[in-house]
C-alpha positions as CSV (number, residue, x, y, z in Angstrom):
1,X,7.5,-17.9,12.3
2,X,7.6,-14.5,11.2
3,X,4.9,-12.0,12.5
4,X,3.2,-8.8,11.1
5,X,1.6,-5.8,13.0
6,X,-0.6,-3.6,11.0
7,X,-3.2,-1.0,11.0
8,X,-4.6,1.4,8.4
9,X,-6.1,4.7,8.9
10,X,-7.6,7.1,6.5
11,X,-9.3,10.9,5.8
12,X,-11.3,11.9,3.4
13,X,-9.2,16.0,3.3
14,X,-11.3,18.3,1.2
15,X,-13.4,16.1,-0.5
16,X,-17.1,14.7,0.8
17,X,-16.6,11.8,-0.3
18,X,-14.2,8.4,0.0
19,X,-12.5,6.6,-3.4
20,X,-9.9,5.1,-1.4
21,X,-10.2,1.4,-0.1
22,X,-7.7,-0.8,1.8
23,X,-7.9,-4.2,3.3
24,X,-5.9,-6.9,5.0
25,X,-6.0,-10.8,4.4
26,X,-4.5,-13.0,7.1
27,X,-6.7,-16.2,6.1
28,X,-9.7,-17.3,5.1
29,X,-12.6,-14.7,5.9
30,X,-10.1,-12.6,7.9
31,X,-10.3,-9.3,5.6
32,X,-10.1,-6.4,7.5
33,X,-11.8,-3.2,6.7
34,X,-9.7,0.8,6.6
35,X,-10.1,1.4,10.6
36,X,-8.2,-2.5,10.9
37,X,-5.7,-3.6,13.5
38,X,-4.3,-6.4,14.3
39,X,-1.5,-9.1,14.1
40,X,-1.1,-12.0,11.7
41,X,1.5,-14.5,11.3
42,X,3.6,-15.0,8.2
43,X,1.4,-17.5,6.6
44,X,-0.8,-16.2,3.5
45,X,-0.6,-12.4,4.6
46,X,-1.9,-9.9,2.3
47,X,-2.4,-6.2,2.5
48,X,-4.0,-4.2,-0.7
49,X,-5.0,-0.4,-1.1
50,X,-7.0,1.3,-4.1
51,X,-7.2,4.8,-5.2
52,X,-10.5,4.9,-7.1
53,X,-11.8,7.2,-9.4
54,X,-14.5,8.2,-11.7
55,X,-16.9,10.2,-9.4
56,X,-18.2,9.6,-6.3
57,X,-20.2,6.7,-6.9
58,X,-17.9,5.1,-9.3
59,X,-14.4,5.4,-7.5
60,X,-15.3,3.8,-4.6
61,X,-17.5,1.2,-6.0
62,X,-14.0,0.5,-8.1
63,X,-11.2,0.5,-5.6
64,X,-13.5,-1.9,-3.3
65,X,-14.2,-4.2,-6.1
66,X,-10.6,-4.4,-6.6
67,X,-9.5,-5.2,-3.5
68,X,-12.1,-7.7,-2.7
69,X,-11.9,-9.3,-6.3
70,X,-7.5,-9.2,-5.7
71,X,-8.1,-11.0,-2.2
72,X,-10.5,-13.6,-3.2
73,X,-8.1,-14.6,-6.3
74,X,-4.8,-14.2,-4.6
75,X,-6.8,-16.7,-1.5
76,X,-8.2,-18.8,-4.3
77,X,-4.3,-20.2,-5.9
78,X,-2.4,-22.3,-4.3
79,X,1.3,-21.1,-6.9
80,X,3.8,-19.0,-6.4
81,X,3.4,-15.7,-4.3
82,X,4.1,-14.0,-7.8
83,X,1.6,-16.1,-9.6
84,X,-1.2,-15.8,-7.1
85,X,-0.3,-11.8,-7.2
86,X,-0.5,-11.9,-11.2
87,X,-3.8,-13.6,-10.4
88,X,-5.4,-11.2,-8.2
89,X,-4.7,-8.1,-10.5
90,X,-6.2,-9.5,-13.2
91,X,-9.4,-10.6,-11.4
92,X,-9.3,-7.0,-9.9
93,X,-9.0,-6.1,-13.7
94,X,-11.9,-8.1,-15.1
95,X,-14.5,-7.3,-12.0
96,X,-13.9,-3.9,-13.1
97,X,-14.8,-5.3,-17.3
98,X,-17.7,-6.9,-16.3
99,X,-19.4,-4.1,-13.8
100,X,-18.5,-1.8,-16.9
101,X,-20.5,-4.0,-19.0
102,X,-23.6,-4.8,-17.3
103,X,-23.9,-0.9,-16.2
104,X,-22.3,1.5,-19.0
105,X,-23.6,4.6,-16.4
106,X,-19.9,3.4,-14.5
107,X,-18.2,3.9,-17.8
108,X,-14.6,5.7,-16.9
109,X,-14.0,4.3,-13.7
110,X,-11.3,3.0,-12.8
111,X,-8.3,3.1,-9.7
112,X,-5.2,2.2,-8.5
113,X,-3.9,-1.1,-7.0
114,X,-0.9,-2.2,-4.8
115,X,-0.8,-5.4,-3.2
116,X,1.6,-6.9,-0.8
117,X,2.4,-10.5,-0.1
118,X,4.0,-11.0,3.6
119,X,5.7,-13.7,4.6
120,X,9.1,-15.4,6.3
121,X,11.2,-14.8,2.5
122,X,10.2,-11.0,2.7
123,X,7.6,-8.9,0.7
124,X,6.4,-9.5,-3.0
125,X,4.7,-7.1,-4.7
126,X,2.4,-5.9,-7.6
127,X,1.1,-2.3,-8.3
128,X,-0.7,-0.4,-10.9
129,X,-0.9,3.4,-10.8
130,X,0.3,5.9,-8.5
131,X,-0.3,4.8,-5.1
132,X,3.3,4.6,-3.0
133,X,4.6,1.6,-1.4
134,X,7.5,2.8,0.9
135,X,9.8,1.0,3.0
136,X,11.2,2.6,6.1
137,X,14.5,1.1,7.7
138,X,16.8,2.7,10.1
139,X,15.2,6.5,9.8
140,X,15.2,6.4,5.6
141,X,12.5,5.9,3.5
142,X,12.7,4.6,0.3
143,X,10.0,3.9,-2.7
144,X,10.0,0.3,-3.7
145,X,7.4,0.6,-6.3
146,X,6.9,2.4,-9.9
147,X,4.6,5.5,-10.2
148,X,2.7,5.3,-13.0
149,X,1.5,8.9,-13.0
150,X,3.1,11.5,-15.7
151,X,5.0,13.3,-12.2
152,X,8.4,10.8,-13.1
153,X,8.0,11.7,-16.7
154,X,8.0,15.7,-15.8
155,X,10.9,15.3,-13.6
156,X,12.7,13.9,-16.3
157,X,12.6,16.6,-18.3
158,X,13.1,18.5,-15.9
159,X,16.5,17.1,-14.9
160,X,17.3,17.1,-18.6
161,X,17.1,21.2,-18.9
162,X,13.7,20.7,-21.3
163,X,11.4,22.3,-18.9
164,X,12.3,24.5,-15.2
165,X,12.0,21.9,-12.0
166,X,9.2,24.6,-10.8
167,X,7.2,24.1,-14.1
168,X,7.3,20.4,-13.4
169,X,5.8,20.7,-10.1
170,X,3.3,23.0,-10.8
171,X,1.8,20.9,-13.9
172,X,-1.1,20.5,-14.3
173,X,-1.0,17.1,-15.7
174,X,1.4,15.9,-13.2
175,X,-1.1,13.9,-11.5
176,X,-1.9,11.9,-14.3
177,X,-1.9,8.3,-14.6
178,X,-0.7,6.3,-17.3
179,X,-1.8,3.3,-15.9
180,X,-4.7,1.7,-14.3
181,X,-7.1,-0.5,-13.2
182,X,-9.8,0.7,-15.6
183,X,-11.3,-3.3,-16.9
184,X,-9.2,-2.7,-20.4
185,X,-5.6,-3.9,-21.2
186,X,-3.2,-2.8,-18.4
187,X,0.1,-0.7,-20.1
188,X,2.2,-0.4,-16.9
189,X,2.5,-3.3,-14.3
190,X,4.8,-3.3,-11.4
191,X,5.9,-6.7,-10.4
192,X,9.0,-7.4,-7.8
193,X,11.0,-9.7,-9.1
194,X,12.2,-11.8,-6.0
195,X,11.1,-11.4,-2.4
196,X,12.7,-7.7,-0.8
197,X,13.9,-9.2,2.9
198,X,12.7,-7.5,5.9
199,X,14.6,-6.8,9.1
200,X,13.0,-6.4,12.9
201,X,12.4,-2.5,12.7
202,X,11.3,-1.9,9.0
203,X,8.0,-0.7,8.0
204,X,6.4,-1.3,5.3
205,X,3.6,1.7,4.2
206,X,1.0,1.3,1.3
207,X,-0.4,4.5,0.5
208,X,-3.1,6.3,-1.9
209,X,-1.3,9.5,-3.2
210,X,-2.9,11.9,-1.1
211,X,-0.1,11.4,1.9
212,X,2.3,12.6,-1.0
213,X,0.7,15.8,0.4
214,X,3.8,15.6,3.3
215,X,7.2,15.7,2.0
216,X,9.2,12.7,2.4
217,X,11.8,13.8,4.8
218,X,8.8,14.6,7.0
219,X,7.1,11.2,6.4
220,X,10.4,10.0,7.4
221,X,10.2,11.7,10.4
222,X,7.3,11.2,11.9
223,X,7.6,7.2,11.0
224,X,10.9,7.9,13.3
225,X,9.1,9.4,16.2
226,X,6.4,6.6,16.4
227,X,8.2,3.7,15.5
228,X,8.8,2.0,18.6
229,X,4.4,2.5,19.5
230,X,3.5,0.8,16.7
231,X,1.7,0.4,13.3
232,X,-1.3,2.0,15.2
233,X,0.4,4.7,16.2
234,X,2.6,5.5,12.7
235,X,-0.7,5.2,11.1
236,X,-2.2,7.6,13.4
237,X,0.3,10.0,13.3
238,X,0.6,10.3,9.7
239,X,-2.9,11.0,8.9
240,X,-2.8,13.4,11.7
241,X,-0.4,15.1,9.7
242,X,-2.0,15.1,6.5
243,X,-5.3,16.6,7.8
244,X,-2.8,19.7,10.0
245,X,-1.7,21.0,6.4
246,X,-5.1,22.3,5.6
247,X,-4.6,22.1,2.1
248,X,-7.8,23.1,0.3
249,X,-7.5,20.7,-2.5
250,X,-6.3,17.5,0.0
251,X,-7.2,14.3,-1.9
252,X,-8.5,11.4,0.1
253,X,-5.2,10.1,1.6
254,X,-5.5,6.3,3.2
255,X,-2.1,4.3,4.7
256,X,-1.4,0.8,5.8
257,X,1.3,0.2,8.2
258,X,3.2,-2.6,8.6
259,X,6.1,-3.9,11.1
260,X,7.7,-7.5,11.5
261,X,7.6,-7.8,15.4
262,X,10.6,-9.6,16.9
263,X,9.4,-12.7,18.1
264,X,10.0,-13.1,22.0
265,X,13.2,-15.8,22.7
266,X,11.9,-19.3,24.0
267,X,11.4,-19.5,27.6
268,X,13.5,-23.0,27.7
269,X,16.2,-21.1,25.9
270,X,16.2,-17.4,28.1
271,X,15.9,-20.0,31.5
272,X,19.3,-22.2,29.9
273,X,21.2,-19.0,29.1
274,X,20.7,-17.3,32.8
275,X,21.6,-20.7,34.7
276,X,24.5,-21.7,32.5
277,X,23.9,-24.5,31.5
278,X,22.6,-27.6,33.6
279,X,25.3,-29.1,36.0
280,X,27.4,-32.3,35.2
């Protein structure tokens, strides 16, 4: 059976305040918190992370009632990985509705949402917003899921000659969304359509958009240089990194690291290889 290392590690960079909430699901009542570690196996594994927003009150009231209203839906069906992901975004989506409604003061908040199903077919995934969900294999790193921010829309015109590749950098409106977890109808949903496979090696990183802070050839390269300690250690490292820049407008950044640890060989199996074989 396949298992999972993880660990998740967070700052809150130049704000005083945390919007940013990410948990881990291996079971029933085994949610684990932003400073978690641990191991799972491949049965029911679930990490999600939520960028909130809406103030200081209201964007981390939001992404924690996401994530806890995701987990306790996905936990709750008993479908398809898909369906039960389907499930926990919209109960992430109404907890946000009803909080709205029985206390207008929290009007406008709102936040991000990836989740991520683990198991022995590979990763299944649904996201909302603009929080990254990166896969790292063999010293690349690639983004697996949609960003729902205005930043692709910019770059398109950009690439198109409409507007200078500076200008769509330095945008002001680059950061934002188009979709969201806000209670009302979701426009943009990200939803993998068959399982992505994972190979010993690979990690898989949830993010808020605050680690976009670090380039990606240098997210790339620290994941390289800590890959063989561990999710502890990736996680480590990359927050480490974020909080070196300095940058006087950092947003809270939060990661979640996972790694499919090669299972050890069978004892019966290693002692039959180095004998040879039993004599006739």
């Amino acid at each position: 059976m396949s298992a999972f290392e993880h660990a998740s590690r967070a700052t809150k960079g130049a704000r005083n305040y945390q919007e940013d909430t990410a948990l881990f699901w291996s079971g029933p009542d085994a949610v684990q918190s932003e400073r978690g570690a641990g191991d799972a196996n491949g049965a029911g594994v679930l990490a999600v992370l939520a960028d909130g927003m809406g103030g200081h009150a209201g964007g981390a009231l939001a992404s924690r009632m996401a994530c806890e209203s995701f987990i306790k839906a996905y936990a709750a069906q008993t479908g398809s990985n898909r369906e039960r992901l389907v499930e926990g975004l919209s109960a992430a989506n109404q907890s946000i509705a009803d909080t709205v409604d029985s206390n207008p003061m929290l009007a406008g908040m709102g936040s991000t949402l990836v989740g991520v199903t683990f198991g022995a077919d590979g990763i299944e995934w649904v996201s909302v917003g603009d929080s990254p969900l990166l896969l790292y294999r063999r010293g690349e790193i690639a983004l697996l899921n949609e960003d729902h921010s205005l930043a692709p829309e910019l770059d398109r015109l950009a690439a198109a000659g409409a507007i200078s590749e500076e200008e769509a950098k330095r945008d002001p409106r680059r950061h934002m969304l188009r979709s969201a977890v806000t209670g009302d109808d979701i426009d943009l949903v990200d939803l993998s359509r068959r399982p992505l496979k994972i190979e010993p090696g690979d990690y898989i990183i949830l993010a808020s958009d605050g680690l976009q802070t670090l380039e990606p050839v240098e997210i790339e390269r620290i994941v390289a240089a800590y890959a063989d300690d561990g999710a502890t250690a990736v996680a480590n490292a990359l927050i480490r990194a974020v909080e070196a820049l300095k940058d006087p407008h950092q947003d809270n950044a939060t990661v979640i690291a996972v790694r499919l640890v090669p299972q050890p060989a069978r004892e019966d199996a290693t002692a039959e290889s180095t004998q040879g074989g039993q004599p006739s």
